[in-house]
C-alpha positions, 0 to 999 in steps of 0.5 A: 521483504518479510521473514516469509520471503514475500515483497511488498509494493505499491502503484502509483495508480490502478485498482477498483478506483484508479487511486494505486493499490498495495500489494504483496508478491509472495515467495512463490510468485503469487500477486495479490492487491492487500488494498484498493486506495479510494481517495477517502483513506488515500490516493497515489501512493508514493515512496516505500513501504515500511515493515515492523516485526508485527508485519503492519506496512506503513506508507504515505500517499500523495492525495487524498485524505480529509483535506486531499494533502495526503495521507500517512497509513498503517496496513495490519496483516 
């Protein structure tokens, strides 16, 4: 959860190209997709996101990447 009262997740799998999303539930309730895995930049997040003060999420993924071994990743506000 930030500052702001908004949480922060991921799906496994779902959104435009089935390889998981990261999303953000704001503290009205509101849901919005922050990003659209396409196996290229990721796929099947897995494990929690990490916040910092700036409020980049960090998270890692299953597959996908240069090799298909997963991927480490940084989402800027």
């Amino acid at each position: 959860m930030d500052a702001g009262g908004n949480l922060y997740g991921t799906t496994f799998s779902g959104g435009s190209f089935n390889n998981g999303v990261v999303y953000e539930v704001s503290a009205n309730g509101t849901e919005t997709v922050l990003h659209n895995f396409s196996g290229s930049d990721g796929a099947y997040p897995v494990g929690g996101l990490v916040i910092d003060r700036a409020g980049n999420l960090y998270g890692t993924t299953a597959y996908g990447g240069t090799s298909n071994d997963g991927v480490v990743f940084k989402l800027t506000p």
